[in-house]
C-alpha positions as CSV (number, residue, x, y, z in Angstrom):
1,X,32.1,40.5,-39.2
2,X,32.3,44.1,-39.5
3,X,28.1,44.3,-39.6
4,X,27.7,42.1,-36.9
5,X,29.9,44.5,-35.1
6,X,28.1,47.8,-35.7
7,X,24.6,45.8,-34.7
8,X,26.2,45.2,-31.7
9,X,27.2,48.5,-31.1
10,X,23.6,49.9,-31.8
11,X,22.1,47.4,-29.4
12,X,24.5,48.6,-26.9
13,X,23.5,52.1,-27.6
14,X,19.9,51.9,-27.7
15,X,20.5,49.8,-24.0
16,X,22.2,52.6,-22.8
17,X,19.1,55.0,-24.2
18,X,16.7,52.7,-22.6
19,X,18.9,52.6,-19.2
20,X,18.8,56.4,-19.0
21,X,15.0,56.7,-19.3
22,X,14.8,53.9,-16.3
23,X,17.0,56.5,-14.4
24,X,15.3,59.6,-15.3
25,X,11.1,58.5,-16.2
26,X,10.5,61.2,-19.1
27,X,7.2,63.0,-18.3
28,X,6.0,66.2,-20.3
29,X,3.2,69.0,-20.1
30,X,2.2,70.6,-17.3
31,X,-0.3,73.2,-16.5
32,X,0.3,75.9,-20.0
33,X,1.4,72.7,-22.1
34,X,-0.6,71.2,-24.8
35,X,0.5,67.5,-25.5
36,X,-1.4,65.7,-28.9
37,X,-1.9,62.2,-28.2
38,X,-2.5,59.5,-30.8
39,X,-2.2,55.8,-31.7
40,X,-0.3,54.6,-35.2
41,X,-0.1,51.4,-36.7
42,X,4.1,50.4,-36.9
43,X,3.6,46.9,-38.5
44,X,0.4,45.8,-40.6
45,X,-0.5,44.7,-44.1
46,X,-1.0,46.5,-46.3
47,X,-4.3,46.2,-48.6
48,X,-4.7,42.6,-47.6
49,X,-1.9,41.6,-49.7
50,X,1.1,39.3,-48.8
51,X,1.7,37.4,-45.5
52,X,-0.6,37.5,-42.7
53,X,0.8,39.6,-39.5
54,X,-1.1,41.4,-36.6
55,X,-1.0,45.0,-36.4
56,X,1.4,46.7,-34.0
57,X,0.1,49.3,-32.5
58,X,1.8,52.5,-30.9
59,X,0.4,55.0,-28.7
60,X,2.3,58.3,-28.6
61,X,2.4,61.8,-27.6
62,X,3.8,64.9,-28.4
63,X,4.4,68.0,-26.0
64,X,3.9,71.1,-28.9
65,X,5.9,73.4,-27.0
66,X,8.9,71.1,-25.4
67,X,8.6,68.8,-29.0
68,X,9.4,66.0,-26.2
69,X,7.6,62.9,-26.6
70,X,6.4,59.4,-25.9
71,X,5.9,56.0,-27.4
72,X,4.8,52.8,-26.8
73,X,3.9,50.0,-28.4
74,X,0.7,48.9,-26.6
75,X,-1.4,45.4,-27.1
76,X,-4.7,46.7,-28.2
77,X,-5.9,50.4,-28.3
78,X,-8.9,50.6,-25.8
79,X,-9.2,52.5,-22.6
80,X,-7.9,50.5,-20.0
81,X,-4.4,50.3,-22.1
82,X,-3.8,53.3,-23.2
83,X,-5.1,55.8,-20.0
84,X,-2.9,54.5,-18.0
85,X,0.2,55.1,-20.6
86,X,-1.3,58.6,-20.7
87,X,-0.9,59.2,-16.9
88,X,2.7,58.4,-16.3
89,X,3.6,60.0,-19.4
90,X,1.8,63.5,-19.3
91,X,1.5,65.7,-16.1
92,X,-1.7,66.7,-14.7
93,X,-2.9,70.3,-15.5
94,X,-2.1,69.5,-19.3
95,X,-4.1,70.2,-22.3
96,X,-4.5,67.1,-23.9
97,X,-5.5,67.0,-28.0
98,X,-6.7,63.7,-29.3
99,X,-9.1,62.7,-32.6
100,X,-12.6,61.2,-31.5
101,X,-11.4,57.6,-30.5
102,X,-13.3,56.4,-28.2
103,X,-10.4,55.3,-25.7
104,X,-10.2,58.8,-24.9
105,X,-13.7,59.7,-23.9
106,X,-13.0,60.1,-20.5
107,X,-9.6,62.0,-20.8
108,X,-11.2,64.5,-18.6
109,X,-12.0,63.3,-15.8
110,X,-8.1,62.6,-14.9
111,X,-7.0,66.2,-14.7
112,X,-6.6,67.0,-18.0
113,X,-8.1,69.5,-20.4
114,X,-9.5,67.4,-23.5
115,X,-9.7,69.3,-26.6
116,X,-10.6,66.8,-29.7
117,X,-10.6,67.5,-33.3
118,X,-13.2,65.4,-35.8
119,X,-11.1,64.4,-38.5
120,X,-13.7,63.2,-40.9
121,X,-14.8,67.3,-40.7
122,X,-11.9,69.2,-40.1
123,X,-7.8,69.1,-39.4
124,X,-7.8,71.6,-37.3
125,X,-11.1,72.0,-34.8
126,X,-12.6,75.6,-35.8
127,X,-14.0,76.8,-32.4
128,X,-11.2,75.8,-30.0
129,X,-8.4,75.3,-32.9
130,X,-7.5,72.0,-31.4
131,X,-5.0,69.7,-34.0
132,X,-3.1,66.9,-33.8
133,X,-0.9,67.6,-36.9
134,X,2.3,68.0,-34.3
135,X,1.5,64.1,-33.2
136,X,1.3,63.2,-36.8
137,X,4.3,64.5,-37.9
138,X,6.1,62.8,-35.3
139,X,4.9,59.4,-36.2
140,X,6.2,60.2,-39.7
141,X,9.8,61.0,-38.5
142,X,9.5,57.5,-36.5
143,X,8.5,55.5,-38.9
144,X,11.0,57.2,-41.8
145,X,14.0,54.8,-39.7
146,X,11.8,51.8,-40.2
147,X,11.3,52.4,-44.1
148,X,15.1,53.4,-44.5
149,X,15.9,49.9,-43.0
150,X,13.3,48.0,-44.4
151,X,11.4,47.3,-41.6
152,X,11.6,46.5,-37.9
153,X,11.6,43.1,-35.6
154,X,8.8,43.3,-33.4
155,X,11.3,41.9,-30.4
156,X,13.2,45.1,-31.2
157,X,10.5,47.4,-31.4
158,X,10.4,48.6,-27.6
159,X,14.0,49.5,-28.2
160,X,13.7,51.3,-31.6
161,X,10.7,53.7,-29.6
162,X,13.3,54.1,-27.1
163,X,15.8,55.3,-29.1
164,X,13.3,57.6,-31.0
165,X,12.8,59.4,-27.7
166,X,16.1,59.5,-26.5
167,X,17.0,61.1,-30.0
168,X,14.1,63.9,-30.2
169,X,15.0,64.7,-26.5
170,X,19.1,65.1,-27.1
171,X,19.2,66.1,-31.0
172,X,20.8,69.4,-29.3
173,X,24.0,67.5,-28.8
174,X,23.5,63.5,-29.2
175,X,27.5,62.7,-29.1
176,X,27.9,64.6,-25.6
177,X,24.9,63.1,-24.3
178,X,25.6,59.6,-25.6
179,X,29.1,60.3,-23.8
180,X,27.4,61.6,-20.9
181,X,24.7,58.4,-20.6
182,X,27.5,55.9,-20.5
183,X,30.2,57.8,-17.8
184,X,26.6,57.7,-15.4
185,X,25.6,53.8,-16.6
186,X,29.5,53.2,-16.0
187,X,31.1,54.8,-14.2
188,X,34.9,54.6,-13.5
């Protein structure tokens, strides 16, 4: 009884993370900001070994100055999915780091700055000093709360991102905003 109880209070939670980011869409950047962009697999086997599932996919980004960031878990990692993620989440003006994926080939010609680094050469690019080791660290700190609970359920993944970002935006002070979140969800 007692777990069923504190899974109900974390769904309740994340719900009230998710309702604050209906409320107030996060964006990040801006003209001076450089936001690393990337995609990470969240669910997939591993070697070819054990049951069969698809890959998950996540597209995320990461404002280096702000440390604000974005994810999503996205169907398939082309252009025409994740561009469109990329424009309501970063600002125009931006300069926008990504690896050599193709998806991002036209990153410029939306208003960005595209600076890429070729990982199968370098980590960090050495004319322009482009990385994307701020994007790569993130994806470790979100998946270090799927390997500490043994995994994720895909129907709960949405939520999980969600509370990621709600988390790296309000680590200041997570009680007082938590408080804060549910007096403006419901208030008296």
């Amino acid at each position: 009884m007692a777990s069923e109880a504190i899974v109900n209070w974390r769904n309740y939670v994340r719900d009230i993370f998710a309702e604050y980011f209906i409320r107030h869409p996060l964006t990040i950047g801006g003209p001076g900001h450089v936001v690393e962009i990337d995609e990470s697999a969240f669910v997939k086997r591993k070697g070819n070994v054990g049951r069969r599932v698809n890959t998950q996919w996540v597209f995320g980004g990461i404002d280096v100055h702000t440390k604000q960031g974005f994810l999503v878990a996205v169907p398939q990692r082309d252009a025409a999915t994740l561009l469109p993620i990329l424009q309501r989440y970063v600002l125009p003006g931006t300069t926008v780091v990504s690896d050599l994926w193709a998806a991002y080939n036209t990153v410029h010609t939306l208003g960005y700055r595209h600076l890429t680094v070729n990982h199968s050469l370098h980590f960090v690019d050495p004319h322009t000093h482009a990385t994307t080791n701020h994007v790569e660290s993130m994806w470790s700190r979100a998946k270090q709360r799927n390997k500490r609970e043994c995994g994720t359920f895909r129907t709960q993944l949405d939520s999980y991102l969600i509370e990621f970002m709600w988390r790296q935006q309000f680590n200041n002070d997570p009680f007082e905003n938590l408080l804060a979140h549910i007096r403006d969800v419901y208030p008296l």
